[in-house]
N, C-alpha and C positions, 0 to 999 in steps of 0.2 A: 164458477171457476173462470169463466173465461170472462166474466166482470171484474173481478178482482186482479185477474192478469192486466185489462185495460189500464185500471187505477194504479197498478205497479208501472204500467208504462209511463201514464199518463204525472207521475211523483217524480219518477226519475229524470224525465223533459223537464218540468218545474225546476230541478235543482239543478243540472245544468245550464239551463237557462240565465237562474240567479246568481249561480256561478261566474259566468262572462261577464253579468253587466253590474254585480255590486264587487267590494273585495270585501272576503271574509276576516283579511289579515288587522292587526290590533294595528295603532300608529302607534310610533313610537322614536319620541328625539324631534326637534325643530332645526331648520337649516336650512341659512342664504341662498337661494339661487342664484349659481354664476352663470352670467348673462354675458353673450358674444357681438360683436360686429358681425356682417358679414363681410370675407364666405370663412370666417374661424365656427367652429360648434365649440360649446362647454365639451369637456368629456363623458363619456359612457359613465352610468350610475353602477357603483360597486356594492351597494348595500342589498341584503335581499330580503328588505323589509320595507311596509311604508313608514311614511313620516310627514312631518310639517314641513313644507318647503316654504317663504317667503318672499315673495321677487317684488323687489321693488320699480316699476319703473317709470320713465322720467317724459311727457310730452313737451317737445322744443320745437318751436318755429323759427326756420334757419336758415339761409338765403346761402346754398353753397352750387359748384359747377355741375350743369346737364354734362354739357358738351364743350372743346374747348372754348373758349371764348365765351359760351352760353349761358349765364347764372340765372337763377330759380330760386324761387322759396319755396321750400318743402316745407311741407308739415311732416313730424318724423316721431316716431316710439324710439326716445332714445339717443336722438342727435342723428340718426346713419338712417339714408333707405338703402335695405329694408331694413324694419326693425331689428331690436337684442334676439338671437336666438333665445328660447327659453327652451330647458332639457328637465322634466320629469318622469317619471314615477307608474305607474298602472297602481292607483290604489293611492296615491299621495293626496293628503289635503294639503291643497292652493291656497295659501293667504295674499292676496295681490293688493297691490299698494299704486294706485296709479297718481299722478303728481300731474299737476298743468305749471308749468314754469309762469313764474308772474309777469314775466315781459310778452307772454302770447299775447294775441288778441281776441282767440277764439275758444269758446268753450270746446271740451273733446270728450270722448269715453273711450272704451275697448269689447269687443265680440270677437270670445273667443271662439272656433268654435267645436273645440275639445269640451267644451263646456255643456252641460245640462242645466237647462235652466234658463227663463227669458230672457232673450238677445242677448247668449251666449257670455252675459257678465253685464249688456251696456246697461241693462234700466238699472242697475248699482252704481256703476260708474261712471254716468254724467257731472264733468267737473270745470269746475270755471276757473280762468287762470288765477294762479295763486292758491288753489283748493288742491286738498287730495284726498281721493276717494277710497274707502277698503271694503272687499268684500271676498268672498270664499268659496271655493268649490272642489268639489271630489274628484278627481282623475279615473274617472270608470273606463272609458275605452279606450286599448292603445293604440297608437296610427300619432301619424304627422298632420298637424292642423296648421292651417290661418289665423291668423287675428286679425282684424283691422278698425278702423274708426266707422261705429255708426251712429253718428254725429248728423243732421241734417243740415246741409244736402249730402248725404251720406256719398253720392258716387264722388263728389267736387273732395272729402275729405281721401276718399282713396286714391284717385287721379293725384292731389299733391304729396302721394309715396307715407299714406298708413296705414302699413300692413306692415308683416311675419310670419316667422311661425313659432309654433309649439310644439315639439316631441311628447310624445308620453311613449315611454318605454314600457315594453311589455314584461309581467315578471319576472319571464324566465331568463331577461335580457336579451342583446340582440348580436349575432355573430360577430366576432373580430375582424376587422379591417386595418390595414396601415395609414389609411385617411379618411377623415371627414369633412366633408364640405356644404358650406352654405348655400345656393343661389337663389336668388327669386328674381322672378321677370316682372314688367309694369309698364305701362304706356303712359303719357306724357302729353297737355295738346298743352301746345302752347300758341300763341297772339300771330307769334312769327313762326316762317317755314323751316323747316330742318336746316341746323349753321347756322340762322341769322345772330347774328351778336349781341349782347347787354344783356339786362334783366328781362326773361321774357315770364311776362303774367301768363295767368292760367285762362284756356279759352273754354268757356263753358259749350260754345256753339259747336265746336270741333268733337268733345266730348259726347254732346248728345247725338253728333253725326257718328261718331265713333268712327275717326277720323284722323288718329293718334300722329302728330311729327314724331314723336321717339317710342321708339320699341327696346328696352335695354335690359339689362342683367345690375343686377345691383346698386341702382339710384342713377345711374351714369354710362353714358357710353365710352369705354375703356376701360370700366370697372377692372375688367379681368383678363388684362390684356400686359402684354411689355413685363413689368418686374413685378407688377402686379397679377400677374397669371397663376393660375392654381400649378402644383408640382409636385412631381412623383418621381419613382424612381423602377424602370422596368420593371414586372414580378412583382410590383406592389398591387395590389387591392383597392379599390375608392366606393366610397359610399358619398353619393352626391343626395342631398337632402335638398328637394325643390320644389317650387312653390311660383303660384301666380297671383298676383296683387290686382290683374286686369286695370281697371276696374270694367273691359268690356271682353279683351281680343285671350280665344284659345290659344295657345302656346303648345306647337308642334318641337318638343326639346330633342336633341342627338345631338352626338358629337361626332364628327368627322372622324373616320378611322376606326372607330369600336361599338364593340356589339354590345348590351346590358346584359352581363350575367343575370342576373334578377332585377325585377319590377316590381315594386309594391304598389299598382295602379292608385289614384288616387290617392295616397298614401293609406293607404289600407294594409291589413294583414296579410292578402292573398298577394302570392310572388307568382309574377308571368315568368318565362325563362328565354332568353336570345332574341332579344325586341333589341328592332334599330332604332323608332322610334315612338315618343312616349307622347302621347294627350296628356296635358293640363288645365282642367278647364279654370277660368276667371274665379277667384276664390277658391279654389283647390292646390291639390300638391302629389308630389311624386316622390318614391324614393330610389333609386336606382343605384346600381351596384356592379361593379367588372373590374377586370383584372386587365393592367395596361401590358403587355407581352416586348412590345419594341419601341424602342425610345422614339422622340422626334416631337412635334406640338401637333396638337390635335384641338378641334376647332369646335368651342361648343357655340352652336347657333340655334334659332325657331325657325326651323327648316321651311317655315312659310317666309321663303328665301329673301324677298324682296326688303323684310325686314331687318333680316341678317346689313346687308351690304346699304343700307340705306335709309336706315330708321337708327341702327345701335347696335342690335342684338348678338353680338359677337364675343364670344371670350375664349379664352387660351388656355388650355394645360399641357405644360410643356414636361416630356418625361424624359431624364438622363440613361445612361445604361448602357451596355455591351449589343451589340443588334444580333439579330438572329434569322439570318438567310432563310431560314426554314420556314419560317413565318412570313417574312414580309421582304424581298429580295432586292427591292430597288427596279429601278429602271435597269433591264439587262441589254437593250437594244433600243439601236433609234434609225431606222432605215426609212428608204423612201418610198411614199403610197400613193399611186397612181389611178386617181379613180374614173371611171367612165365618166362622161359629164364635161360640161361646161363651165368657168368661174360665175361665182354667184355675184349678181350686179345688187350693187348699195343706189339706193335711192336717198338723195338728199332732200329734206324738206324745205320748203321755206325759207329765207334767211330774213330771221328778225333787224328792226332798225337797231340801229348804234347805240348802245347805252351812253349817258353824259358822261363826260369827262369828268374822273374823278382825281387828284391830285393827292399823292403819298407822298413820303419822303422815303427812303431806301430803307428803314426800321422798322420802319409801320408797314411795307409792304414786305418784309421777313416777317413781323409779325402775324400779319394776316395770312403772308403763306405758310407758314406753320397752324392754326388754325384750320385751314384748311386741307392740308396733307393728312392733320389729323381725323380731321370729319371723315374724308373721302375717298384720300387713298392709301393709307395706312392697312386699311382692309385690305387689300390686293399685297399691294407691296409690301409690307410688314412693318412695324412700328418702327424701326430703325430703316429701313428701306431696304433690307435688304431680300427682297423679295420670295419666290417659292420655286424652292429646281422644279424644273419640265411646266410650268406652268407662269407664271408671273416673275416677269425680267427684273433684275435689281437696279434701282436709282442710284444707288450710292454705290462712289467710285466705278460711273458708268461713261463706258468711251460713247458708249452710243448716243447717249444723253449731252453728254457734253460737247461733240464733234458737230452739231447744225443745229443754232438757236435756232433758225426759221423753221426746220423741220420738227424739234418739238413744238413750239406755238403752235402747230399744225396741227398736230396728234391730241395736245390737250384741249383742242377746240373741237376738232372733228372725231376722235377716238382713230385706231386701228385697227386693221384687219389683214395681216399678214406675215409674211415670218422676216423674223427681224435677228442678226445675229448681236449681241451684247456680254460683251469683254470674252469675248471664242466662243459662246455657249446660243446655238437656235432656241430661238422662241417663236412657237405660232398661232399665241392666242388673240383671242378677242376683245381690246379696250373700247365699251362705249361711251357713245358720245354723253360729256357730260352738260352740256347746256353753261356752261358754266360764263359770267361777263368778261370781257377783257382785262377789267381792274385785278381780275380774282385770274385770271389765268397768268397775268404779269407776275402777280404775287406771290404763285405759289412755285411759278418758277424762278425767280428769284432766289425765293430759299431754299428749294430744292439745289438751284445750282452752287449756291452758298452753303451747306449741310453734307452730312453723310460721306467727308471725305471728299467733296466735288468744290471747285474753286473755279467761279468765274463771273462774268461783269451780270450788273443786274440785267432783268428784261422790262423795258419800260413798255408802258403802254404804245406809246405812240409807235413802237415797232410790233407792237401785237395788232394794231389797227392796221398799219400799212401790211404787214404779213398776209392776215385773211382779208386784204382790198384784192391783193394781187393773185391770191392763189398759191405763195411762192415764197 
């Protein structure tokens, strides 16, 4: 008796088991997979059946912007980093068609790693440019995957941005949302240091130091920023689908301002619930999911900060709506805090020798300072300048700003630390010092003071030189 109970137990594990990881369902019907940019998703699958899906897709090597000023050749699934989304099925057979465009110069493949089966697709799809490869797989378990190039030297094809991902949706499909969204993270080393200008090649040395200059969101830093920012509408719902390309650094992901209603760790089946913020490790992915309550932008960064404000990794979702006191009230007070203590004394380092004179003409040095506003302080002060109440003073249409050249040259050589009042409004944060040369501190005021509603004469060097001679 109690043998045959075991063997009852032991049949019905078996079929459960078989259950989860084959699908019992017939296919039936063949169909294109529409394939997205990011951060768009195809739509949610309406059918509740499998079938043959087909994705065609396309390997391009394509010399497009890191950073302003900055260009790169990526290697890309698809023309974009990060790759096409693709959106399947639990139980769909994959027919993939991967394509090497004939003007590459490098053979590529794809690992999926949705996939069962050696190097997740790549020992099928090693192809040379002008080839294209097919082969096929079953959609057994469902979760958010990677893909990427493992191409040798496999980390050199992921560092120049080949990777994605892949959905497979679960049968039963997966709850309604008002948004879906793309992101994946990726790091970047390139020859020259974060800003430098022109085509920068790929530094394998930096790479193996794991060493990244760009930490970013979507191939680019500003990917998801300005009018390119993701957007919602209070009361709305977002499903952010995310993913990390590495090819080295974890990805601490939040968004400033909101909690994840649910977490699909790793992009797995199991949901955490009220996590602020999410691990992704190098090759992996997350799903996350919350409900935006009060309007205003919210700041998605890799909360291993440093990268946020100075590598890239910054983007925006900005959400429209009626506000709700109840929730979120605003600043209700601002009075004055008198703390025990003494002011805190700044130690100055060092002051390095004079960099060479460099010679612009008043176009080139708008240009360069926009470049530069962008890289640097667009983060702070916001992409149009106008900066963040109670925290970060607005540049544009600023008395402050415009009322003492010598005193901004000051500030953007030395940083600030103290409260400054701008157009009636106290500010008492902290600008540090950004190290930055004379040429590029000229520059960026320049067009700062030319930009954003502020009209006035350029800032040449030679008054940036005599400025910090004097002190003054």
């Amino acid at each position: 008796m109690k043998i045959s109970v075991l063997f009852g137990i032991l049949i019905a594990a078996f079929s459960v088991h078989s259950q989860g990881t084959t699908s019992q369902e017939a296919l039936s019907g063949t169909e294109e997979a529409a394939l997205t940019s990011a951060p768009q998703v195809p739509p949610p699958i309406q059918r509740n059946h499998p079938t043959k899906v087909v994705v065609h897709l396309e390997v391009k090597e394509v010399v497009k912007t890191l950073s302003s000023g900055v260009q790169y050749m990526f290697w890309t699934f698809g023309g974009d980093v990060p790759g096409k989304f693709i959106r399947v099925r639990e139980g769909d057979e994959v027919e993939f068609h991967l394509s090497n465009a004939p003007e590459n110069l490098m053979p590529h493949n794809i690992d999926l790693h949705a996939v069962s089966g050696p190097g997740g697709g790549a020992a099928s799809s090693f192809t040379a440019p002008g080839h294209t490869s097919q082969f096929s797989f079953k959609a057994l378990n469902p979760g958010l995957f990677v893909y990427h190039c493992a191409t040798a030297p496999v980390g050199m094809h992921i560092a120049n941005g080949m990777y994605g991902l892949i959905l497979v949706e679960p049968k039963e499909g997966m709850a309604k949302v008002d948004h879906e969204y793309y992101v994946m993270q990726g790091e970047f080393y390139t020859e020259g240091k974060y800003g430098d200008e022109g085509l920068q090649p790929f530094s394998m040395e930096k790479a193996i130091a794991e060493k990244p200059d760009y930490v970013v969101f979507n191939g680019s830093v500003g990917s998801l920023t300005d009018d390119r920012a993701l957007t919602a509408k209070a009361g709305e719902t977002i499903r952010l689908f995310l993913g990390n390309g590495g090819p080295n650094l974890i990805s601490s992901f939040h968004v400033i301002g909101e909690i994840f209603d649910k977490v699909q760790t790793e992009g797995g089946s199991i949901a955490q619930e009220n996590v602020q913020t999410t691990l992704i490790p190098s090759g992996g992915s997350s799903t996350v999911q919350f409900k935006v309550d009060v309007p205003g932008t919210y700041i998605l960064v890799d909360h291993s900060i440093f990268r946020t404000f100075n590598k890239g990794s910054l983007g925006m979702l900005k959400v429209t709506g009626e506000e709700n006191k109840e929730i979120y009230s605003g600043k209700q007070s601002d009075e004055i805090y008198h703390p025990e203590g003494g002011a805190i004394q700044s130690v100055e380092p060092p002051k390095k020798a004079a960099a060479p004179k460099v010679k612009l003409t008043t176009q080139q040095m708008m240009e360069k300072g926009q470049r530069t506003f962008s890289q640097i302080c667009a983060a702070c002060h916001q992409p149009q300048a106008q900066g963040l109440v109670g925290a970060f003073p607005p540049l544009a249409k600023s008395d402050f700003l415009m009322a003492d050249k010598n005193r901004s040259i000051l500030i953007v050589k030395n940083g600030l630390q103290k409260e400054i009042t701008v157009n009636g409004v106290k500010y008492n944060g902290v600008m540090p010092k950004l190290n930055l040369d004379n040429v590029t501190i000229a520059s960026v005021l320049t067009y700062v003071r030319n930009s954003f509603g502020n009209k006035g004469e350029p800032v040449t060097v030679d008054e940036v030189e005599d400025v910090l001679a004097h002190g003054k």
